[in-house]
DRENTI-514383 format. One record per atom (N, C-alpha, C, O, CB): x, y, z; residue in three letters. Coordinates in steps of 0.2 Angstrom, whole numbers, plus 5000, padded with zeros to 4 digits. Glycine has a CB too. Example, Ala and Ser with C-alpha at 12.3 -4.5 7.8 and 13.67 -1.06 7.14 Angstrom:
BEGIN
506649725039ALA;506249785039ALA;506649845039ALA;507149835042ALA;505749785045ALA;506449895035SER;506849955036SER;506450005039SER;506750065040SER;507049975029SER;
This chain:
BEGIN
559956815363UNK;559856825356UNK;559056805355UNK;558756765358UNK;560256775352UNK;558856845351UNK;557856835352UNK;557956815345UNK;558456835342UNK;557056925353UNK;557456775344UNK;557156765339UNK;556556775338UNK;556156785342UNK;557256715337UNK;556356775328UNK;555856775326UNK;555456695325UNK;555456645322UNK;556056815321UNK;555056705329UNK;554356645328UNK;554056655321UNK;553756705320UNK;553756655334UNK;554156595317UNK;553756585312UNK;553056545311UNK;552956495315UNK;554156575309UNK;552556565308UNK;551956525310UNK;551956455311UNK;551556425315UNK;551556545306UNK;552556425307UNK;552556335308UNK;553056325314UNK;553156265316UNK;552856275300UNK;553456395318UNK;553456375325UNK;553156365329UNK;553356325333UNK;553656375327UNK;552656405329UNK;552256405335UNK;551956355335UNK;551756325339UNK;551856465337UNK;551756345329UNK;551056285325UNK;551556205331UNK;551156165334UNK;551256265311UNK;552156215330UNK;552556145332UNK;552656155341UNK;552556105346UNK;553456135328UNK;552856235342UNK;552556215350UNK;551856215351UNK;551756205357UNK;552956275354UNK;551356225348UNK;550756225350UNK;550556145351UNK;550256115355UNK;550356265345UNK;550856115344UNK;550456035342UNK;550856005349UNK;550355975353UNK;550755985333UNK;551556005352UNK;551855965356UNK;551755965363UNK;551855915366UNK;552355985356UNK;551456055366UNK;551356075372UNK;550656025375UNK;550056015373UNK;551256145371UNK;550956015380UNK;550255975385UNK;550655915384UNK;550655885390UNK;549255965382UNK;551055885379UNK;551155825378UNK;551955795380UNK;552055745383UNK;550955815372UNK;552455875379UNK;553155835381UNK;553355895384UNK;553055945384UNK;553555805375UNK;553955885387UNK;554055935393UNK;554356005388UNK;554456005382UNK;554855905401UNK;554356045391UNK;554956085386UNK;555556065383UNK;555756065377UNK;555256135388UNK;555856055390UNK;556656005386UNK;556455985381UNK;556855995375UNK;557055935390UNK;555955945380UNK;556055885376UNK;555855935368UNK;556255935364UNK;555355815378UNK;555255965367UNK;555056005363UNK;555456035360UNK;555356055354UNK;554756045364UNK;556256085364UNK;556756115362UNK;557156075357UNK;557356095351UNK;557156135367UNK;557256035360UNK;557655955356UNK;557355955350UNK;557755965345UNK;557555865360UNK;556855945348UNK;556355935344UNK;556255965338UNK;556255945332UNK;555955935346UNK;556056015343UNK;556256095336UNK;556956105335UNK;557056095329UNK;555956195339UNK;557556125338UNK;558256115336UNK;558256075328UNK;558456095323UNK;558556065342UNK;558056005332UNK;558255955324UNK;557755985319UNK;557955985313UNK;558055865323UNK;557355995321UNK;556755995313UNK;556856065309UNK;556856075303UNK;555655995316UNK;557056145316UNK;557256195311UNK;557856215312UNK;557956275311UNK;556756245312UNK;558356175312UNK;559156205313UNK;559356255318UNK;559956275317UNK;559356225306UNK;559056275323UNK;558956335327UNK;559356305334UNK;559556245333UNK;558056345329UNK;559456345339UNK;559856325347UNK;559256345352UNK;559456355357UNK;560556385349UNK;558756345351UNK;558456355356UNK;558456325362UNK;558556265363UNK;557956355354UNK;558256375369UNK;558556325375UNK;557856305378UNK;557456305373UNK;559056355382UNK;557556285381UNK;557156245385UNK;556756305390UNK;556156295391UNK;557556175390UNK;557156355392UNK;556856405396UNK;556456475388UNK;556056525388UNK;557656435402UNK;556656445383UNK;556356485376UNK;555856455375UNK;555356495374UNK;556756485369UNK;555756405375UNK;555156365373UNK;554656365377UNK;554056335375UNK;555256295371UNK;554756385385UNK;554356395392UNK;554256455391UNK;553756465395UNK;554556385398UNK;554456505388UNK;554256575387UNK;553656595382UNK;553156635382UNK;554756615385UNK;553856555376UNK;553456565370UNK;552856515371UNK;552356535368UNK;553856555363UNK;552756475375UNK;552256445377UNK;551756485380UNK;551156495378UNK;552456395380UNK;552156495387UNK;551756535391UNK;551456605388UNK;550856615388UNK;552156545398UNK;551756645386UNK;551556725381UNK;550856685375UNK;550356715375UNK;552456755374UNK;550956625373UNK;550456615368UNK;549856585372UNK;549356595369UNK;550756565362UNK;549956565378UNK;549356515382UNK;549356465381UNK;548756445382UNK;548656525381UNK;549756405379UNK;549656345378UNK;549956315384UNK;550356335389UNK;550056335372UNK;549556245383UNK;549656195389UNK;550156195392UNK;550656195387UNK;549656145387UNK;550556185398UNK;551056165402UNK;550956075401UNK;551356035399UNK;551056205410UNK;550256055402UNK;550155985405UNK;549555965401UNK;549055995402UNK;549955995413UNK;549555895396UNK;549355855393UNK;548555875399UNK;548555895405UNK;549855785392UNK;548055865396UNK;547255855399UNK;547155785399UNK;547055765394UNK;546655875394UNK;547255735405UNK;547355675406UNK;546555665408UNK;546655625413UNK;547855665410UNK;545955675407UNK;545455655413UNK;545255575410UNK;545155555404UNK;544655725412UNK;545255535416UNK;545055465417UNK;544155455415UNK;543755485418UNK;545155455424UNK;544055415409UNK;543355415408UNK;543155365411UNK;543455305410UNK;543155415400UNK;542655355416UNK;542655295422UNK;542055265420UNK;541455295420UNK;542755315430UNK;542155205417UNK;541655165417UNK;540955135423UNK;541055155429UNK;541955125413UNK;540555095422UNK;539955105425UNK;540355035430UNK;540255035436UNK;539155095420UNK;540554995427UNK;541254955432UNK;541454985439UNK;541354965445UNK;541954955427UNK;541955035436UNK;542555075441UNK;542055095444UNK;542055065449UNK;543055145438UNK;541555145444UNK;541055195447UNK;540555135451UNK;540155165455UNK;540555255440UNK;540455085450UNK;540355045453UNK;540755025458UNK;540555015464UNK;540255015449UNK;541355025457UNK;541754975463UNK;542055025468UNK;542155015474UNK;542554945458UNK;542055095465UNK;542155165472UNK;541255165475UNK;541155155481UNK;542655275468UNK;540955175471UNK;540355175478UNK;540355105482UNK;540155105487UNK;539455185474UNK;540555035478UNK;540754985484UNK;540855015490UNK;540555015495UNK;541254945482UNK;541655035488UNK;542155035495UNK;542155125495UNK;542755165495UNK;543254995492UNK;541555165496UNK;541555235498UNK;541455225503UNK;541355165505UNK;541155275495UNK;541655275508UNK;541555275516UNK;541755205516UNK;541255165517UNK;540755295519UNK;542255165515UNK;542555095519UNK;543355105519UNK;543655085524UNK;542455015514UNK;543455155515UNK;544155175516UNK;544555225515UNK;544155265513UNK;544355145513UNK;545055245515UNK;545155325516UNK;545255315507UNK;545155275503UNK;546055355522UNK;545455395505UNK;545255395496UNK;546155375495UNK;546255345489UNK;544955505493UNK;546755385499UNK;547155365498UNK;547355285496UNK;547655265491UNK;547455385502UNK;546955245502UNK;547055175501UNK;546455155495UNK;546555105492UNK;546955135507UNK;545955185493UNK;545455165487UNK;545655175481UNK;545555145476UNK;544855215488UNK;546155215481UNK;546455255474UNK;546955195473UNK;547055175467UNK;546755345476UNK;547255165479UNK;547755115477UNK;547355045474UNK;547355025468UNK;548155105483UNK;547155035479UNK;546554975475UNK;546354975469UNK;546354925466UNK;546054975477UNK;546055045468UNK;545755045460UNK;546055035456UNK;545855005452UNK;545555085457UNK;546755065456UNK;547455075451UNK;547755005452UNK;548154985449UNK;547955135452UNK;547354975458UNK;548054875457UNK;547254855454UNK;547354825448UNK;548654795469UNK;546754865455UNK;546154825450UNK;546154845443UNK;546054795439UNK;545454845453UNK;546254905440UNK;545854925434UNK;546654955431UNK;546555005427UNK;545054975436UNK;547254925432UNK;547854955430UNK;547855035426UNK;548055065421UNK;548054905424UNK;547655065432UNK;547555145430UNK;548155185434UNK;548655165437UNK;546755165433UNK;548055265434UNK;548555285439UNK;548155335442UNK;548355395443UNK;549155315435UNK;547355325444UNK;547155405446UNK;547255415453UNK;547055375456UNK;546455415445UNK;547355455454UNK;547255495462UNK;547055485465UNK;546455475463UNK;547155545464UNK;547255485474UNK;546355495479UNK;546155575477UNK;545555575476UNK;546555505491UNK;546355615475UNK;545855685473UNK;545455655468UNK;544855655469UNK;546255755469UNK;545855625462UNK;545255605458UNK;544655565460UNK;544055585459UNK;545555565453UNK;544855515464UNK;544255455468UNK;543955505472UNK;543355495472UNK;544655395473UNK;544055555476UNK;543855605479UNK;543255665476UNK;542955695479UNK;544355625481UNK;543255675469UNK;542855705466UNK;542455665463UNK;542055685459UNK;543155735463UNK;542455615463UNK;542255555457UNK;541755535465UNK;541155555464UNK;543155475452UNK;541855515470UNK;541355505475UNK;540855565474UNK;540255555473UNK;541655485483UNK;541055635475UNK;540955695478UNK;540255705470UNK;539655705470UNK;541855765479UNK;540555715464UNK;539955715458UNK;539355645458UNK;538755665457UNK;540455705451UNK;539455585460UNK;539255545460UNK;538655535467UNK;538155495468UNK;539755505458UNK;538855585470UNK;538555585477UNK;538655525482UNK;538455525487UNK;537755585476UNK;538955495481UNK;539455465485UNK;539555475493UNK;539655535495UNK;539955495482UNK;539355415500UNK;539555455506UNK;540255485506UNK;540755445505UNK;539255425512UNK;540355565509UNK;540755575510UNK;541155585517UNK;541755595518UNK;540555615507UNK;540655565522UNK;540855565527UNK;541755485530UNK;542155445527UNK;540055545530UNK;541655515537UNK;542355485537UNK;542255425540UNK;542455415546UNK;542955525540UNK;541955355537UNK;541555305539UNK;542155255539UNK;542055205542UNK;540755295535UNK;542555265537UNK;543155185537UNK;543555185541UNK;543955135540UNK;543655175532UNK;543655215546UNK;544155195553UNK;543755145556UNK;543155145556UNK;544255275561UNK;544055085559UNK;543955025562UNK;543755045571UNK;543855095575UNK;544754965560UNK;543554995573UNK;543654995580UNK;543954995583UNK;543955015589UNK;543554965582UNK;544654965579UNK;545054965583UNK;545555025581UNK;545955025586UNK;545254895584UNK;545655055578UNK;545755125577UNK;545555165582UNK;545855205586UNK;545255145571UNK;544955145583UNK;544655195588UNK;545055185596UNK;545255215601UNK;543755175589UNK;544955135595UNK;545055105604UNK;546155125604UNK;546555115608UNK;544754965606UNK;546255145597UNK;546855155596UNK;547055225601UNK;547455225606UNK;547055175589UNK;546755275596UNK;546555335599UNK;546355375604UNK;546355435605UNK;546455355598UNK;545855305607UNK;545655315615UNK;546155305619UNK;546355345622UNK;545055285618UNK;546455245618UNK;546855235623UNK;547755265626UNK;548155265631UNK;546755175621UNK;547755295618UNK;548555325619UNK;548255405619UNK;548655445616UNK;549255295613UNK;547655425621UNK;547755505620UNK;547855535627UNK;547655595627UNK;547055535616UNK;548155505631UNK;548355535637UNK;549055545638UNK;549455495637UNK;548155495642UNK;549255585639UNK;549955615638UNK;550455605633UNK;551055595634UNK;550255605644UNK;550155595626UNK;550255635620UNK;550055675617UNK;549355665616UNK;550555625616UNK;550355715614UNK;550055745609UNK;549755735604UNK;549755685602UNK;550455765607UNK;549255785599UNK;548955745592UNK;549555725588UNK;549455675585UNK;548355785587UNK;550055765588UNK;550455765585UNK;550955695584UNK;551055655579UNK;550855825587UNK;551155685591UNK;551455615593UNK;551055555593UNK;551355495593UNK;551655615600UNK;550255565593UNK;549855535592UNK;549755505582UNK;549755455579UNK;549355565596UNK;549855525582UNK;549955555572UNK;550355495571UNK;550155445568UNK;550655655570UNK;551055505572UNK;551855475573UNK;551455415572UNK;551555375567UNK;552355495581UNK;550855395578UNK;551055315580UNK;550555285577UNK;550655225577UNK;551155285588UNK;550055305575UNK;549355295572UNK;549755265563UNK;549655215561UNK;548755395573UNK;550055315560UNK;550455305556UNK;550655235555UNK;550555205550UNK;550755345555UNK;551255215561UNK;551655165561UNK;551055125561UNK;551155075557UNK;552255165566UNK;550455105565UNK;550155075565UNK;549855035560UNK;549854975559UNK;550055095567UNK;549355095557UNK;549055075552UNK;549055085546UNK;548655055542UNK;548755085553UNK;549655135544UNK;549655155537UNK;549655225537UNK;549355255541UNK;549055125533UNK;549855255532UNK;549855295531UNK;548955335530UNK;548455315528UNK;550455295526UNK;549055415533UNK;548655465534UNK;548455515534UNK;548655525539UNK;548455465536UNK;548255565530UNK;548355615530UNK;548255665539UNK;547755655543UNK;548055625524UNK;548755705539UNK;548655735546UNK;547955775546UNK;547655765551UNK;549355805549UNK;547755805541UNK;547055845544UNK;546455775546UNK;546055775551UNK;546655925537UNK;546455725542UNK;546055685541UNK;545755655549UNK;545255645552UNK;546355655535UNK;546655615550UNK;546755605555UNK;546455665563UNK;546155655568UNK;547355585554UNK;547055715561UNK;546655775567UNK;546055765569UNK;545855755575UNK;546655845565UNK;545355765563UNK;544555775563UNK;544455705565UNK;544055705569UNK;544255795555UNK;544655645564UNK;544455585567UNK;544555575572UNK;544155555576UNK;544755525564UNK;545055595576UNK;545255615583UNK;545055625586UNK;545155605592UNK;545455625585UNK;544755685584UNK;544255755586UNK;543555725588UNK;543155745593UNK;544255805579UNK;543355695585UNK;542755645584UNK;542655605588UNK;542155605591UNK;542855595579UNK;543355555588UNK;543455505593UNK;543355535601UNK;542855535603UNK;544255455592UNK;543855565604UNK;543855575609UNK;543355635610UNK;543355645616UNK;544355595610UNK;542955665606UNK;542355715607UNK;541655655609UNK;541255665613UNK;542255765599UNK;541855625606UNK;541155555607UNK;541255525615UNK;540855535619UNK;541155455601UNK;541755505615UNK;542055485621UNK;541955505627UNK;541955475633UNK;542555475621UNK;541955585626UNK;541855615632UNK;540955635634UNK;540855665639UNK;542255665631UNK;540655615629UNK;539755635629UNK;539755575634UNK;539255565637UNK;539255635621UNK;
């Protein structure tokens, strides 16, 4: 069954969009204009008009925060920085966020935070396994990591090693 959109509907999916899912907006408009609309109606008329799927959340980072990631830039991977910052400064941002937030600020980008003994991890067990199986145990070790991140450190490690 189509309906006709009136200007103070769209006006209500416009004001809501970015902020509550559809489900929720259907519910919403339901009560307010006596209508059945479902949740896949309100993701149609959204998308046809251009309005937000997803609230504009950007983090305004004070001279503090931006302070405390060039501290621990290059000391740690952006996964474990991102956690830190968010148990310090009760936030929720991303290693992408911390990752762009180093990357604008000029920030080193290099992959300076693997330990020594990291290293001597990866020297020592890269004989008859794989990067892959190497991956596995590097993980259990030390924390989680991302595989390319890790691949290029490895790459590194055992490429130095062999000069």
């Amino acid at each position: 069954m189509s309906m006709t959109y009136l200007p103070e509907h769209l006006a209500f999916v416009k004001r809501h969009s970015g902020k509550l899912k559809d489900s929720e907006i259907a519910k919403l408009f339901n009560r307010k204009f006596g209508t059945r609309i479902t949740e896949k109606a309100v993701n149609g008329v959204r998308r046809r008009l251009g309005f937000s799927l997803r609230a504009k959340s950007h983090h305004i980072y004070s001279a503090t925060e931006i302070a405390f990631i060039r501290a621990w830039s290059g000391k740690m991977p952006d996964l474990k920085l991102a956690a830190t910052f968010n148990a310090k400064f009760g936030t929720d941002v991303s290693a992408r966020a911390i990752s762009q937030v180093r990357h604008r600020n000029g920030m080193d980008l290099s992959c300076t935070f693997h330990t020594d003994a990291e290293r001597r991890f990866v020297l020592k067990r890269r004989e008859g396994l794989t990067l892959r199986e190497l991956y596995g145990k590097y993980r259990a070790r030390f924390g989680e990591i991302n595989y390319n991140t890790f691949e290029s450190f490895a790459h590194r490690t055992l490429r130095l090693e062999i000069k």
